[in-house]
C-alpha positions as CSV (number, residue, x, y, z in Angstrom):
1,X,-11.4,51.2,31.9
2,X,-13.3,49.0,29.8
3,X,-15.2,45.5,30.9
4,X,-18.1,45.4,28.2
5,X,-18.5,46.6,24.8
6,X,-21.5,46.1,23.3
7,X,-24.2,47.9,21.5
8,X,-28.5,46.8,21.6
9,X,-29.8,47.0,17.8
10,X,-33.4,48.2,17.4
11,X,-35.1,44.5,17.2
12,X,-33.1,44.2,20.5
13,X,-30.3,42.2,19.3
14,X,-26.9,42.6,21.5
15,X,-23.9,42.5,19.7
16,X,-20.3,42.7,21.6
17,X,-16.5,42.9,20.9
18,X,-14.5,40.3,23.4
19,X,-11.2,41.9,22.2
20,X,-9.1,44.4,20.0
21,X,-9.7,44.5,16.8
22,X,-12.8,42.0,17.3
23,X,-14.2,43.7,14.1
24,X,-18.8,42.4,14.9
25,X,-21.5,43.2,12.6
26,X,-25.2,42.4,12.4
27,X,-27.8,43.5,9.7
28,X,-31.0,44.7,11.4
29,X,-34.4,43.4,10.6
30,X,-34.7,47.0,9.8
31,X,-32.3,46.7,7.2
32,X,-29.5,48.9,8.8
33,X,-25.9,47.5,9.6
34,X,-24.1,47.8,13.0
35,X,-21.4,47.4,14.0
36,X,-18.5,47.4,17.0
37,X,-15.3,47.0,17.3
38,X,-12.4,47.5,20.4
39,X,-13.0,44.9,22.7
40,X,-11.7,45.8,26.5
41,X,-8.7,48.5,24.5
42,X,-11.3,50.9,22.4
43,X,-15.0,51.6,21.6
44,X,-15.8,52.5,17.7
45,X,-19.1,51.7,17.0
46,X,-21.7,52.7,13.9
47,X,-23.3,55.8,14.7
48,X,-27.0,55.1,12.8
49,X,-28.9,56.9,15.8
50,X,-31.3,54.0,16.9
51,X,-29.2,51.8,18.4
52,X,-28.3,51.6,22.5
53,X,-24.8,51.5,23.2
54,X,-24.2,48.9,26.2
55,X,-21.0,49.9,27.0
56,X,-19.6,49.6,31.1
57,X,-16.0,50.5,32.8
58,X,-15.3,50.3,35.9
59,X,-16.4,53.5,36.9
60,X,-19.8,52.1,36.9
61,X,-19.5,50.2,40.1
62,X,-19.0,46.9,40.7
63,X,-22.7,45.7,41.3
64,X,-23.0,46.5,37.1
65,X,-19.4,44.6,36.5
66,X,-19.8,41.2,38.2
67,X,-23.3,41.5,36.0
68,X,-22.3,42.2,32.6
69,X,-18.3,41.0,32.8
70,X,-17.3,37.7,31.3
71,X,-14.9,35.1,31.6
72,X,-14.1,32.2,28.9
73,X,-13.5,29.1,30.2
74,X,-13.2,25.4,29.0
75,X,-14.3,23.9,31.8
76,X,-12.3,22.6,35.2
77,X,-10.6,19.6,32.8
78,X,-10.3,22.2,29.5
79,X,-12.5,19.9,27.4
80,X,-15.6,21.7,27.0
81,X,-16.8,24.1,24.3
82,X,-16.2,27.8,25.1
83,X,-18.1,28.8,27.2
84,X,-18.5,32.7,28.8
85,X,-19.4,33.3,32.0
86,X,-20.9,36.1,33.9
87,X,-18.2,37.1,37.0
88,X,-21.3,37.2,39.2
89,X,-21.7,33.7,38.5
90,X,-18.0,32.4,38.6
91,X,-17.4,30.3,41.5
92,X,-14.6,31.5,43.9
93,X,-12.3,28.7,43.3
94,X,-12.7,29.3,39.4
95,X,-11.8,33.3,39.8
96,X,-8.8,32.4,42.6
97,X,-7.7,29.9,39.5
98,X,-7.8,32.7,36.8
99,X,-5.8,35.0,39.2
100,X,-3.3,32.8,40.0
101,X,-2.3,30.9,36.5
102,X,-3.6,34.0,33.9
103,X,-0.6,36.8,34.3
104,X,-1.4,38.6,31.3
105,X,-4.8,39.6,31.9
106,X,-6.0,42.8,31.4
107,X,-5.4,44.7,34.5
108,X,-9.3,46.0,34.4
109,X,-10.5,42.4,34.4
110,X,-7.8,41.2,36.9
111,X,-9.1,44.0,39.4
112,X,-12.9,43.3,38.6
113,X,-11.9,39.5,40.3
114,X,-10.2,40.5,43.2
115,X,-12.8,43.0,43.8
116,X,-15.6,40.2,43.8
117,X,-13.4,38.2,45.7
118,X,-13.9,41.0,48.5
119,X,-17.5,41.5,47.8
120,X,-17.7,37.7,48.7
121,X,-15.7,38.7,52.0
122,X,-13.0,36.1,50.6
123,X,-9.1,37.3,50.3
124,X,-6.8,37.0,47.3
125,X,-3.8,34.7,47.7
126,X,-1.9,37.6,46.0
């Protein structure tokens, strides 16, 4: 299952799709469009041949996955600007707080948390 789409363009810009039908371009310093779409549901991608797909499920492990996963948040009060943040640096009140007041996450992301939860040696209330 899915926990980052992204592709690297040739002057090294990273482009990613958060969710479905998150339609991102970028035109290339080299003059070439890219392009993905899919979010955490599907990869489509353009296919020009110099560009480095990014992409990570969680068959990679979970070393890659607390490293490349993200989390929106608002901030503790919910008056902050968007802001994503890298699982591996989530602290472990924050993720117990997505778990416990976010049902309809996607079951990939929800099982990325409880796993770093463990690999902090720290037990989900669920």
């Amino acid at each position: 299952m899915l926990v980052y789409n992204a592709l690297r363009t040739p002057d090294g810009t990273v482009i990613e799709s958060r969710h479905r039908h998150d339609y991102v371009t970028y035109s290339d310093t080299n003059g070439k469009k890219y392009m993905i779409d899919g979010g955490l549901d599907y990869v489509r991608c353009s296919h020009n041949g110099d560009e480095v797909r990014l992409t990570v499920t969680t068959e990679d492990g979970h070393e890659k996955v607390r490293e490349v996963m993200t989390w929106g948040t608002y901030g503790i009060n919910g008056d902050q600007p968007l802001k994503q943040v890298k699982l591996s640096d989530m602290n472990t009140a924050h993720i117990q707080a997505c778990l416990d007041t976010q049902p309809g996450m996607y079951p990939q992301i929800k099982s990325a948390m409880n796993t770093e939860l463990e690999y902090r040696g720290v037990t989900s209330d669920e």
